[in-house]
C-alpha positions in Angstrom: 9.3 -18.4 35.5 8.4 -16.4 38.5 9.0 -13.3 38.5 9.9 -12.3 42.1 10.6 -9.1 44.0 14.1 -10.6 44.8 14.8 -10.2 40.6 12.9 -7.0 40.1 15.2 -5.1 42.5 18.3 -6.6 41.6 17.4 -5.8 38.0 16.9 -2.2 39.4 20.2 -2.1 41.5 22.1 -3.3 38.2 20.7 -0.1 35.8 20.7 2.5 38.9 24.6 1.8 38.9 25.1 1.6 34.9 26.5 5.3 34.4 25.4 4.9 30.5 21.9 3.3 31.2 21.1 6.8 33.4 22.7 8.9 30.9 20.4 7.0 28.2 17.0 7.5 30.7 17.9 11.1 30.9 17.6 11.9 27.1 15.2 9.4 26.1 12.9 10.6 29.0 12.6 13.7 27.7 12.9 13.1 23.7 12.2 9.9 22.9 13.6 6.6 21.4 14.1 8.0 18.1 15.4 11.3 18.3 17.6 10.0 21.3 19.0 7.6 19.0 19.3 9.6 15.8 22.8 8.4 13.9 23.3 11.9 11.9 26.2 10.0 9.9 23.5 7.6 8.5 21.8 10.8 7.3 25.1 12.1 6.3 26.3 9.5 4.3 23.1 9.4 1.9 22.5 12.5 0.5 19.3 12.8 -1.8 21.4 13.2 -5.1 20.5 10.1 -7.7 22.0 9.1 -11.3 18.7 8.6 -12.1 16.4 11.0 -11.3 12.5 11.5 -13.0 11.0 14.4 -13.3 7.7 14.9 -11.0 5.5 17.5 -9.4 4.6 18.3 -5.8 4.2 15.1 -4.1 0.3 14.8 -2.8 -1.2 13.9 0.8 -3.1 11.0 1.7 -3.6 12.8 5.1 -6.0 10.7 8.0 -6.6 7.7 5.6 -5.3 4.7 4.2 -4.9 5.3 0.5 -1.6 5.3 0.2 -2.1 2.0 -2.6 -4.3 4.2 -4.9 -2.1 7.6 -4.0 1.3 5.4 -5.4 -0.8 4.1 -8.4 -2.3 7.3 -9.4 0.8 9.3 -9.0 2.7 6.9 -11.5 -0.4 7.8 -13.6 0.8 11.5 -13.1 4.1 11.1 -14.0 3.1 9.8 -17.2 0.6 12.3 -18.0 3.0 15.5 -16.8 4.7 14.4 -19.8 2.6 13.7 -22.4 0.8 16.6 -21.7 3.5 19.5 -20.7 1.8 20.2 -17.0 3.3 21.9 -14.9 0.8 20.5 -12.0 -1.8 18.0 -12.0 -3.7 15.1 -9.5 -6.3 12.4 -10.1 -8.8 12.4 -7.6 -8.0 10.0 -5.1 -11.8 10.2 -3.7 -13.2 8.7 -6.7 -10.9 5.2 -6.7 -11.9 5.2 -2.8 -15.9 5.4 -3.3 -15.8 2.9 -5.9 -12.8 0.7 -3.9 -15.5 1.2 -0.8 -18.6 0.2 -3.3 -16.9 -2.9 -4.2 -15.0 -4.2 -1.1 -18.9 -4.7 0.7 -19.8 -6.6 -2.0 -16.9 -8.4 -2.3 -17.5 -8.8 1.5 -21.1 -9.8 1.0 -19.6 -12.9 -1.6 -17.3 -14.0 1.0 -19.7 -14.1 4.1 -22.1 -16.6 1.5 -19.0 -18.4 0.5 -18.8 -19.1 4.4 -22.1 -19.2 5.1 -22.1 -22.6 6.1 -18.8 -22.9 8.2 -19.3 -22.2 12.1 -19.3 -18.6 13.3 -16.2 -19.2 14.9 -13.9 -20.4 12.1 -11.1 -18.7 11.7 -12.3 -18.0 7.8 -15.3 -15.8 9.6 -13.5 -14.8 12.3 -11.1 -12.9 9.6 -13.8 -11.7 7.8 -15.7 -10.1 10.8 -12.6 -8.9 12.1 -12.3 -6.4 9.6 -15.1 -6.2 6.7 -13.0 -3.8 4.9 -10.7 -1.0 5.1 -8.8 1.6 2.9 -5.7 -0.3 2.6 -5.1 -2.3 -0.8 -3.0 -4.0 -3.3 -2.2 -3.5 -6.6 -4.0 -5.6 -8.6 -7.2 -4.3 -6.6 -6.6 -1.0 -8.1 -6.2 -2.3 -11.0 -9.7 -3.5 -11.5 -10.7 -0.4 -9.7 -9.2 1.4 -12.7 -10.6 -1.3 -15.5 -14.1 -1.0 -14.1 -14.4 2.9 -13.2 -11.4 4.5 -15.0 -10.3 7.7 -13.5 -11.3 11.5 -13.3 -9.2 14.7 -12.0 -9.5 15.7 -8.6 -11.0 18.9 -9.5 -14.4 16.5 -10.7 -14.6 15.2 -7.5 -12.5 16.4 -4.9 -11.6 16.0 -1.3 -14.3 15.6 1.2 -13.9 15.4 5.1 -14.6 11.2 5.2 -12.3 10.8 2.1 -9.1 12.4 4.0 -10.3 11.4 7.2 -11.7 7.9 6.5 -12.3 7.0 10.8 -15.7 7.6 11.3 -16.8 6.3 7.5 -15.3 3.2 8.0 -16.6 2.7 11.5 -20.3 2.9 10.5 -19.6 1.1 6.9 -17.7 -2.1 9.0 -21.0 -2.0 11.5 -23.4 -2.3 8.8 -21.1 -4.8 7.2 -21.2 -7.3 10.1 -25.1 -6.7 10.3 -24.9 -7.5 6.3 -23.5 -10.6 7.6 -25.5 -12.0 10.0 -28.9 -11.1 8.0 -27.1 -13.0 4.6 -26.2 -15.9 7.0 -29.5 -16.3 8.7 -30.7 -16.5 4.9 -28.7 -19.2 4.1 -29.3 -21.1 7.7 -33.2 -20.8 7.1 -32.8 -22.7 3.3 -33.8 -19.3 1.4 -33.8 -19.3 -2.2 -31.1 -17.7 -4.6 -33.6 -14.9 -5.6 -34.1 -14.1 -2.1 -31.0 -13.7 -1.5 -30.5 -11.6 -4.6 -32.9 -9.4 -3.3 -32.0 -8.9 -0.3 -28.1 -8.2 -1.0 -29.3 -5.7 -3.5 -31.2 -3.8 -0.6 -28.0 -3.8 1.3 -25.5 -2.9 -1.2 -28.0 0.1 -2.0 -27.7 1.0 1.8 -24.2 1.1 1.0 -24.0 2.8 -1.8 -26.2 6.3 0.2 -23.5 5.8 3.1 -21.1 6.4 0.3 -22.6 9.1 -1.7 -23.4 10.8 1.6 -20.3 10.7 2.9 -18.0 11.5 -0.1 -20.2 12.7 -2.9 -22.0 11.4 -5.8 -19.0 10.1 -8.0 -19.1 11.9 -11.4 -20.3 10.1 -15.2 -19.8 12.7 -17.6 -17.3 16.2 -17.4 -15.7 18.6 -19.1 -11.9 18.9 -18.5 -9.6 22.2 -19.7 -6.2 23.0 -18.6 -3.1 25.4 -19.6 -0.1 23.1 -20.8 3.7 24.8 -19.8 3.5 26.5 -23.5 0.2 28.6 -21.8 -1.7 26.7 -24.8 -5.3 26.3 -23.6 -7.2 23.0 -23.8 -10.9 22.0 -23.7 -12.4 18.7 -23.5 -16.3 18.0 -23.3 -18.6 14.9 -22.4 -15.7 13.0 -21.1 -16.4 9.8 -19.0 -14.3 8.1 -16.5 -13.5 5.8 -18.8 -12.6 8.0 -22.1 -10.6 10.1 -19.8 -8.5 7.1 -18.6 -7.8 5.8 -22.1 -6.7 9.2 -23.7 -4.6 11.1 -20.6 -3.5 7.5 -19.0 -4.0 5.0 -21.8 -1.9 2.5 -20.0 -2.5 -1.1 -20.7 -2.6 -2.2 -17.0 -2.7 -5.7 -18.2 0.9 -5.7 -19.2 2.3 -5.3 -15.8 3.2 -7.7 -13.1 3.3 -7.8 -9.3 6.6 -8.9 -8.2 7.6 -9.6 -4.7 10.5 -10.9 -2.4 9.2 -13.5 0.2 12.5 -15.2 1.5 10.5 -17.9 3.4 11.0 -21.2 3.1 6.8 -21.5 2.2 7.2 -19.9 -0.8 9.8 -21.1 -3.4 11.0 -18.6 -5.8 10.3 -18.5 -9.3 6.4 -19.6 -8.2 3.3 -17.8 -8.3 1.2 -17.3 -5.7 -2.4 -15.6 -4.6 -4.1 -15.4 -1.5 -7.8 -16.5 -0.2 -10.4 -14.0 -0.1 -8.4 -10.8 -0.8 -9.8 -8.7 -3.4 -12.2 -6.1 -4.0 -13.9 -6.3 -7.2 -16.4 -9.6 -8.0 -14.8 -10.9 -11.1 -12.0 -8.4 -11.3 -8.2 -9.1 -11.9 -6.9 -11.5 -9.2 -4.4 -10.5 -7.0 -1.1 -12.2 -8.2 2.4 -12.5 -7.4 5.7 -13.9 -8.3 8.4 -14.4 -6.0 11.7 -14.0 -7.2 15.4 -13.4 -4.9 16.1 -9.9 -4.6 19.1 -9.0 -6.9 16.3 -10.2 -9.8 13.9 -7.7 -7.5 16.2 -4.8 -7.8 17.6 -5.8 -11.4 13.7 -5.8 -12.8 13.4 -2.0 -10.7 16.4 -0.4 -12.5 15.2 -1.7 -15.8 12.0 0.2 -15.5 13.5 3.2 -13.9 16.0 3.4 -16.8 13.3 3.8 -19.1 11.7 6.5 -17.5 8.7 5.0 -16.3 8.2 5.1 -12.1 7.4 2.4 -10.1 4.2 0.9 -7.2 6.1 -0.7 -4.6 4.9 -1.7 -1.0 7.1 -2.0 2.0 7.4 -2.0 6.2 7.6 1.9 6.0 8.1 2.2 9.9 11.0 0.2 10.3 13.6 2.5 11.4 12.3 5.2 9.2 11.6 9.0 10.0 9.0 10.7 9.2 10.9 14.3 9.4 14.3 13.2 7.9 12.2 10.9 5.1 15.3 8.2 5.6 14.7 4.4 5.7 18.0 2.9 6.7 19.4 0.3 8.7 21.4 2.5 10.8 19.2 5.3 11.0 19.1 4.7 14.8 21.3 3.5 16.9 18.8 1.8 18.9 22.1 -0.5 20.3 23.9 2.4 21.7 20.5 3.8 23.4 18.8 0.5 24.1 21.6 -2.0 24.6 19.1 -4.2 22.0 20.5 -5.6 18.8 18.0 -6.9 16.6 18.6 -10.1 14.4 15.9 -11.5 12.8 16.2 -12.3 9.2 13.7 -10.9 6.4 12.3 -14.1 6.8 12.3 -14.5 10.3 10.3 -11.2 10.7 7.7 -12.6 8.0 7.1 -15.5 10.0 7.1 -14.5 13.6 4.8 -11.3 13.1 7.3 -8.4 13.3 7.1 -7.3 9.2 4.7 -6.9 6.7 3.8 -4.7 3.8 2.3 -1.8 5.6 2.8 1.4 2.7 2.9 1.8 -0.8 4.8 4.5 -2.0 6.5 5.2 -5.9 10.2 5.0 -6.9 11.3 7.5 -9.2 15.5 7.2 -9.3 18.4 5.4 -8.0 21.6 5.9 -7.4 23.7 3.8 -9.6 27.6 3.1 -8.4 29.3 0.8 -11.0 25.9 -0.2 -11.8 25.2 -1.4 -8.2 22.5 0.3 -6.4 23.6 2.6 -3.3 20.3 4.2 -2.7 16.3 5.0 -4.0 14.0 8.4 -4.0 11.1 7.7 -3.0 7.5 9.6 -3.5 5.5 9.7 -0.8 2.4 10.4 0.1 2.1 12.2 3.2 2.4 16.1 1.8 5.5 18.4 1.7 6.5 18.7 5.3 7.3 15.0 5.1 11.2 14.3 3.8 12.7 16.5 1.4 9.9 18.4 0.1 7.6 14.8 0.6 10.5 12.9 -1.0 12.2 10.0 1.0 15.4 8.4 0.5 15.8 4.6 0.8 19.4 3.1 1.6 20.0 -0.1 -0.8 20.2 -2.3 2.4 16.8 -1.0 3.5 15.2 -2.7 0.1 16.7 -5.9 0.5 15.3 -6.1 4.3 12.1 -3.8 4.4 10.3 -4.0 1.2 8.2 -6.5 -0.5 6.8 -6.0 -3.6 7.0 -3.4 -6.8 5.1 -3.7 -10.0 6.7 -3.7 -13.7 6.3 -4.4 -16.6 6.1 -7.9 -18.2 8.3 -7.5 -21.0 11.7 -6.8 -18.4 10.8 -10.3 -17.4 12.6 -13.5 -18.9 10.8 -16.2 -20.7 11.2 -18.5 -17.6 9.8 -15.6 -15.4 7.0 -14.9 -17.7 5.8 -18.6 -17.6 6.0 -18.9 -13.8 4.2 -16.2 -13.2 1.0 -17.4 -15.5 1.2 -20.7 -13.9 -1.4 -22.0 -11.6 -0.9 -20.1 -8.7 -0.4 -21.3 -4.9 -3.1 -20.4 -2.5 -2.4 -18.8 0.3 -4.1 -18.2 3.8 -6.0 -15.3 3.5 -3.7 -14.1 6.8 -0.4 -14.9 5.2 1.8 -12.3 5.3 2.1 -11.4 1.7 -1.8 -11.1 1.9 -1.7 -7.4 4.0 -3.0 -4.5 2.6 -1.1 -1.2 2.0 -2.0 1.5 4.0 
């Protein structure tokens, strides 16, 4: 179709004479969609108040960077060691996960671009590569072997630098090198060199990497000493700690008994079937990334099982879907974007999935729900964007948000059936490394 002058001004006649239409322009003009549209009821009608509430500390602050993934993971870590250990306050540094997370994702870049070596520079497998080498969004079993490789420190070790909580200019000059990485390791392979020379040669590069690294966010620590004051005001002291001791005795998690569940309602991915995707990772030879898709009563079921035994929970959703960063409220009818907009939007879970409009984009940590006749009403929700965000960085989730805007939580394996269990160490089904259920947290 044509669009003519004839339909542009009768399309302007129509909304100059629609009384509600000016009255709309008029406040959204000066304010905005959202704050127009604000349904105060919505915000009314779900109060932060949960029958199951965990304890926690101050919520912490990704700020500028994409970290939310290792932020939810590491704060689940805190919750568990605010208890054990009787503190009052307490982080894990954040910047050490993302210098090794950084380390690792050029390699794992590096393997990839070799994988590929011999498929055209314009394949869409290259293409998706070069697009974006690597960035700070992640998935859960990518900090898992993160954590199984590194283990963890406290943030006082190694603590914020500028490039860690604002991570734009690092990862500019990290994804130029990366797509020079590229075109040296292909010309390699193009001009029949050996294995060794290859070998070589990546090891040059990834120790260009690593000084961009070290540079920018310091020189990640081996050994430490660690002492804190406990709520009782006993004192302790630890000495020649390593990442790895330290993750063992304060954390001492078995990450290898937890599972990453999601809800994928399309009709590509049966339930009750495992699935991975293509080239998404981070660590060479770490834990796969791995899924199983179940409907999303079993979702929430698995969620209040976990929560019920006091232990928080990673989950990734489409944070910006008619959320609000001041009030901290996902819900359906936070907005009333039909009043404003005259637009009522109908797309299924699925539907969005398929036809671009939703995707994992957040990670964040559920710690209570609001239990009604056992039925779920609403979820608090840790964040990670500081105090101001929310209720003191809390956010509340309706139920109806869940089932629509969120994807995936992890728990553990033995709240999963026999029949679960099994499909979920079957052979998994491959998927396109730009499938939907393959984006990255941020």
């Amino acid at each position: 179709m044509f669009l003519t002058k004839d339909m542009t001004d009768e399309f302007r006649q129509k909304f100059q004479s629609d009384g509600q239409k000016k009255v709309a322009q008029h406040a959204t003009v000066k304010n905005g969609i959202h704050a127009s549209s604000q349904n105060v009821e919505a915000i009314v009608k779900n109060p932060p108040v949960y029958s199951i509430d965990l304890e926690h500390g101050k919520v912490a602050n990704q700020k500028q960077s994409g970290r939310c993934w290792m932020f939810a993971a590491l704060n689940t870590f805190r919750h568990k060691i605010f208890n054990e250990f009787k503190l009052e306050e307490f982080e894990l540094s954040q910047s050490y996960t993302f210098f090794w997370d950084k380390y690792e994702k050029a390699n794992f870049f590096h393997e990839n671009i070799l994988k590929t070596a011999h498929e055209p520079i314009t394949s869409r497998n290259v293409a998706f590569l070069l697009q974006t080498p690597q960035q700070d969004g992640g998935q859960w079993d990518m900090i898992v072997s993160i954590f199984n490789k590194y283990g963890v420190v406290p943030k006082a070790v190694m603590p914020e630098s500028f490039s860690s909580s604002a991570s734009g200019e690092l990862n500019k000059y990290l994804n130029k090198k990366l797509r020079e990485d590229a075109k040296i390791l292909r010309d390699l392979v193009a001009g029949g060199a050996t294995e060794e020379k290859i070998l070589e040669v990546r090891k040059q590069l990834m120790k260009e990497v690593y000084d961009l690294l070290a540079i920018s966010l310091g020189t990640p620590p081996e050994v430490f000493d660690f002492s804190y004051r406990d709520k009782d005001k006993e004192y302790h002291h630890y000495e020649n700690l390593t990442p790895q001791t330290f993750y063992k005795q304060f954390v001492g998690l078995d990450l290898e008994q937890y599972v990453s569940i999601i809800n994928a309602p399309t009709a590509d991915k049966p339930y009750n079937r495992s699935y991975t995707v293509e080239m998404l990772g981070n660590v060479v030879g770490g834990t796969p990334v791995k899924y199983l898709n179940v409907e999303m009563d079993t979702f929430k079921k698995l969620a209040i099982q976990q929560l019920e035994q006091g232990e928080s929970i990673w989950f990734g959703c489409d944070v910006g879907q008619f959320s609000g960063r001041d009030t901290g409220l996902m819900a359906m009818d936070h907005y009333d974007l039909k009043g404003l907009l005259g637009l009522d939007f109908k797309l299924s879970k699925a539907d969005r999935l398929e036809y671009g409009e939703s995707l994992m984009t957040h990670a964040m940590v559920l710690t209570g729900v609001d239990l009604v006749n056992g039925k779920p009403t609403r979820w608090k929700v840790e964040n990670s964007w500081g105090e101001k965000s929310g209720v003191d960085g809390f956010w509340m989730m309706s139920d109806e948000w869940m089932d629509e805007f969120t994807y995936q939580i992890v728990v553990r394996k033995e709240f999963l059936t026999a029949e679960q269990l099994a499909a979920f160490d079957s052979e998994p089904i491959v998927l396109a490394p730009w499938d939907p259920m393959g984006s990255l947290a941020k």
